[in-house]
N, C-alpha and C positions, 0 to 999 in steps of 0.2 A: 353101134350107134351110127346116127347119121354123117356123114363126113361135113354136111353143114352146121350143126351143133357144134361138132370139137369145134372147126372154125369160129365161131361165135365164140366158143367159151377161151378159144386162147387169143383172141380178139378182146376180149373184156381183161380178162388175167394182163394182157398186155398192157393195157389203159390203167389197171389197176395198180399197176408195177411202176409205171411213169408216174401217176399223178402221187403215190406215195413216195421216190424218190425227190420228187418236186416241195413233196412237206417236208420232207425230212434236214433237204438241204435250206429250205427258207428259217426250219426250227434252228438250224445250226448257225444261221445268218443271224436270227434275230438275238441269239443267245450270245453272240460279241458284241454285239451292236449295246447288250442290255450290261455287258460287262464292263464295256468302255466307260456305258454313261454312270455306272456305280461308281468310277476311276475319277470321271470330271468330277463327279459330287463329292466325295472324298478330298478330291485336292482342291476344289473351289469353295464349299461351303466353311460355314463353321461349326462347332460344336455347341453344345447345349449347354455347355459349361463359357467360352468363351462369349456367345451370346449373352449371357448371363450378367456378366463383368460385366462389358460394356452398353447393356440396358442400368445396368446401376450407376453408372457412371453417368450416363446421362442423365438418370432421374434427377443425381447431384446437384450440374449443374443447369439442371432447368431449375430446379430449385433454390439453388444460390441467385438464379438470374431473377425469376420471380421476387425474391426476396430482397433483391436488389432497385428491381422497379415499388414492390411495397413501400420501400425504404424513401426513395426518392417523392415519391409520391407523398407520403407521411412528411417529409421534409418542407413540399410545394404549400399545400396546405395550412402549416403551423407558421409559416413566414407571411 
């Protein structure tokens, strides 16, 4: 083979060894990066169940309040 060939081809292999270590360590990067933000979510959000309660909870008392301006209203009214 031509001695400028191999050159070429371990020139390339070269490049190709670099820009795959370059993936590999950016894959390893993003893969904490994506562990971490599972970690915030876990500890900041809430559950589907806690969510839950406390949308019920509030439906309650909009509902007590609503029911509390109908009331008053009903009251303005009749006087």
């Amino acid at each position: 083979m031509d001695p400028t060939v191999i050159k070429a081809f371990i020139a390339v292999a070269m490049f190709v060894t670099v820009l795959m270590t370059t993936l590999i360590a950016k894959f390893f990067s993003l893969n904490k990066e994506i562990s971490e933000f599972k970690t915030h979510v876990a500890e900041s959000y809430v559950t589907k169940d806690e969510f839950k309660d406390h949308a019920e909870r509030l439906e309650r008392q909009m509902e007590t309040g609503f029911n509390r301006i109908y009331e008053t209203l009903n009251r303005r009214e009749n006087a």
